[in-house]
VOKOLDO-580083 format. One record per residue (C-alpha): residue in one letter; z, y, x; residue number from 1. Coordinates in nm, 3 decimals, decimal comma. Layout:
% VOKOLDO-580083
<atom aa="a" c3="Z" c2="Y" c1="X" i="NUM"/>
...
This chain:
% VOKOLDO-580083
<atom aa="x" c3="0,000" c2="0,000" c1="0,000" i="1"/>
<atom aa="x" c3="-0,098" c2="0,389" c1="0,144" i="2"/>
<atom aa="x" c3="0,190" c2="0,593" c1="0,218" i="3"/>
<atom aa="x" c3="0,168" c2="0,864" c1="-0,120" i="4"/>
<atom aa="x" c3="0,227" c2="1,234" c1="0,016" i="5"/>
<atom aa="x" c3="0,349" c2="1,451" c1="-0,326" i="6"/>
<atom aa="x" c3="0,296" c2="1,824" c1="-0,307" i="7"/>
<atom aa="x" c3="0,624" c2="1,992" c1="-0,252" i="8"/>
<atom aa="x" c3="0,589" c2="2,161" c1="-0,605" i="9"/>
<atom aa="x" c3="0,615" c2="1,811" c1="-0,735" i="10"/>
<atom aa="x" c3="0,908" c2="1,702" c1="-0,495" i="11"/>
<atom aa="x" c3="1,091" c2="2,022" c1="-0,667" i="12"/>
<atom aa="x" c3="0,975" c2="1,900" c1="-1,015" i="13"/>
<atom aa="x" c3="1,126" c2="1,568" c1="-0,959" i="14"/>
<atom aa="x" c3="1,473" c2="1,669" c1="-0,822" i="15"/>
<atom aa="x" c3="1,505" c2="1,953" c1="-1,104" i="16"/>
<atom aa="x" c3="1,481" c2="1,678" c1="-1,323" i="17"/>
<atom aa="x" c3="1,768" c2="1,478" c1="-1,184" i="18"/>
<atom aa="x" c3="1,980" c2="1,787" c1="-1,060" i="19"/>
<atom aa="x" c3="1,918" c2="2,066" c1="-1,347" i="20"/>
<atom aa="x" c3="1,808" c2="1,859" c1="-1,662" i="21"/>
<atom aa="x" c3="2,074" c2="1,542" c1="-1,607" i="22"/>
<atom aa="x" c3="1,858" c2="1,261" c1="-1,593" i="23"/>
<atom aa="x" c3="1,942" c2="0,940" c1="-1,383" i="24"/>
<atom aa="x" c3="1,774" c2="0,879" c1="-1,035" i="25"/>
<atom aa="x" c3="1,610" c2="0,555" c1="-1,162" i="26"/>
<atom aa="x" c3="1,492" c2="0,726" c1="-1,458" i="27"/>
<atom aa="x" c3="1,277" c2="0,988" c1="-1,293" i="28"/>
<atom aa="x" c3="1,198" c2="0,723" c1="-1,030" i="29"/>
<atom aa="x" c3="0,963" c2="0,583" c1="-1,272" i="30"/>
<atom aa="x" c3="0,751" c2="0,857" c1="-1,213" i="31"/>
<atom aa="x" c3="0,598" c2="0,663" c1="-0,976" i="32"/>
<atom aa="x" c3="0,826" c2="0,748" c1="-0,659" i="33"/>
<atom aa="x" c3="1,085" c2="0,548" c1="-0,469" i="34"/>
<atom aa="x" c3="1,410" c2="0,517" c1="-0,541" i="35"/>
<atom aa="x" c3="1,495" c2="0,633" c1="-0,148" i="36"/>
<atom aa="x" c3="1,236" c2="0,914" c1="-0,173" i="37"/>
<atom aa="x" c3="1,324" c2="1,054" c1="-0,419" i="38"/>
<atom aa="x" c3="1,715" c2="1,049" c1="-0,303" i="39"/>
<atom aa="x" c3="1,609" c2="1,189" c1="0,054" i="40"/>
<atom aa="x" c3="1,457" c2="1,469" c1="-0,138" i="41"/>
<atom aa="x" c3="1,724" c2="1,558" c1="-0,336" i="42"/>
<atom aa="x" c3="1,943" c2="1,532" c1="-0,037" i="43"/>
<atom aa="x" c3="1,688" c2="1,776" c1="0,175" i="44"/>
<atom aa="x" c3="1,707" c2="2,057" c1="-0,127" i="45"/>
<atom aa="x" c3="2,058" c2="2,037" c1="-0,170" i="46"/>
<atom aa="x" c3="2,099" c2="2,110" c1="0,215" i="47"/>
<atom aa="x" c3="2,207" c2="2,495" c1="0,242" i="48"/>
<atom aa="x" c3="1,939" c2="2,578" c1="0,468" i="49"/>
<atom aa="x" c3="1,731" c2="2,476" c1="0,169" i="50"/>
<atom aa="x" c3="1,920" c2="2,678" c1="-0,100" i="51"/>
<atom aa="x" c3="1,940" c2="2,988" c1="0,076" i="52"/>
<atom aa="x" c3="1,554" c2="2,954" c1="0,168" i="53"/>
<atom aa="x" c3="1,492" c2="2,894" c1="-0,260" i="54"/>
<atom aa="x" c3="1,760" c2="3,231" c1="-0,340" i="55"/>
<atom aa="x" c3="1,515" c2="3,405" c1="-0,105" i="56"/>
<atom aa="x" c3="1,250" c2="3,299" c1="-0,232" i="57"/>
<atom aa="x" c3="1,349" c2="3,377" c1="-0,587" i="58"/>
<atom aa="x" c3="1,447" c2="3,721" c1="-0,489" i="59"/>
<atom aa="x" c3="1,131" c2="3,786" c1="-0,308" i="60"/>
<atom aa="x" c3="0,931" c2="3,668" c1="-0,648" i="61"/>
<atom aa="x" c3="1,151" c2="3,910" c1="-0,842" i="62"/>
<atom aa="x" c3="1,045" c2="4,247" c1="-0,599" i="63"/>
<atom aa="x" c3="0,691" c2="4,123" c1="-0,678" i="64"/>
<atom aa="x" c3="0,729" c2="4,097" c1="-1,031" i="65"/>
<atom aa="x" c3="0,893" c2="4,433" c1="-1,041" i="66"/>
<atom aa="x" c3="0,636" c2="4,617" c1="-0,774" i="67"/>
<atom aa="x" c3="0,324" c2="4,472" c1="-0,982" i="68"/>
<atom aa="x" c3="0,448" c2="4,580" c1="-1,313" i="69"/>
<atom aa="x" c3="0,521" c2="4,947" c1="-1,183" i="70"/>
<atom aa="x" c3="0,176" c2="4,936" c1="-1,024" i="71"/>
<atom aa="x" c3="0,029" c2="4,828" c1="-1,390" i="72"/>
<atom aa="x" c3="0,211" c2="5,168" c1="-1,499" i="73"/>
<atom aa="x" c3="0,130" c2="5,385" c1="-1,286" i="74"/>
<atom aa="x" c3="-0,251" c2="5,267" c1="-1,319" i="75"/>
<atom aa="x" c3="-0,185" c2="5,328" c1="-1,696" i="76"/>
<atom aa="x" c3="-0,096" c2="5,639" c1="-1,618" i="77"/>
<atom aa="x" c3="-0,339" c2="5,713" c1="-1,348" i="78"/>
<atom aa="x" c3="-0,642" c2="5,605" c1="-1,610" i="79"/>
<atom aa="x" c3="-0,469" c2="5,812" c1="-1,898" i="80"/>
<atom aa="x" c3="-0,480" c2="6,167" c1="-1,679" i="81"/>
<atom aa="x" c3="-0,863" c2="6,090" c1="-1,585" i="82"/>
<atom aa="x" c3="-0,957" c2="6,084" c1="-1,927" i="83"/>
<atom aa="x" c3="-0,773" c2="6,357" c1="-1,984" i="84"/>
<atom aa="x" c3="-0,924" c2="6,637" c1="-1,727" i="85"/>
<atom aa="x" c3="-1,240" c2="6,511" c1="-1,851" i="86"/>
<atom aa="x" c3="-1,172" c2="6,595" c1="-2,224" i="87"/>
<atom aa="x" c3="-1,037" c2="6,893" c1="-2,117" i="88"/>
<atom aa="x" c3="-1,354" c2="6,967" c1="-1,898" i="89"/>
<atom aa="x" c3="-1,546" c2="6,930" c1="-2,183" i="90"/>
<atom aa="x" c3="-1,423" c2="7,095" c1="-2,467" i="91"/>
<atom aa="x" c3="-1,291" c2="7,419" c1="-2,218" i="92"/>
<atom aa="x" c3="-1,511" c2="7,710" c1="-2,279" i="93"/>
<atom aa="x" c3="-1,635" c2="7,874" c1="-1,979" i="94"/>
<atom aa="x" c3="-1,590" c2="8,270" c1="-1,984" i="95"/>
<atom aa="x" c3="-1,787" c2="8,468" c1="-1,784" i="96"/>
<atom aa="x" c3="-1,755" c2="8,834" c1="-1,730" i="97"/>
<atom aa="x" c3="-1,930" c2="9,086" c1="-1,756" i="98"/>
<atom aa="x" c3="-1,951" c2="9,357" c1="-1,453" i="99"/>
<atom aa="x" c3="-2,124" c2="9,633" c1="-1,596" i="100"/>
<atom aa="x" c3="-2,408" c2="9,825" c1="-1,405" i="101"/>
């Protein structure tokens, strides 16, 4: 049998479901992973080094989340004063004087 490499998003699926939504080791295993696998993995992201790498992660996901919804308002904004200077363009009347001879 080939050795199976899973994608780490999947190794992170697997132990949520064991660590965060209760179920038994040999339940998820089932999934089609070994029993030791799947321990070694939930050993590796319980490790410190691998919970303060996921709280950085998670607060480095939450500055881009914030950063790209202030960028979709200020481009709301941006778009909003364009249209504006060119209504404004249009409907000004121009006034020219007059210098008399």
């Amino acid at each position: 049998m080939a050795k199976r490499i899973y994608s780490e998003e999947f190794r992170i699926d697997a132990v949520n479901q064991v660590i965060e939504n209760g179920y038994s080791v040999p339940d998820t295993a089932q999934i089609g992973v070994h029993l030791s696998s799947l321990n070694s993995w939930i050993r590796h992201l319980k490790s410190p080094e691998a919970i303060a790498k996921h709280q950085k992660d998670d607060i480095a996901s939450v500055e881009i989340k914030k950063l790209q919804k202030e960028l979709k308002r200020v481009t709301e904004e941006r778009d909003i004063l364009k249209k504006a200077a060119v209504y404004f363009e249009a409907t000004q009347t121009k006034i020219y004087f007059y210098k008399g001879v």
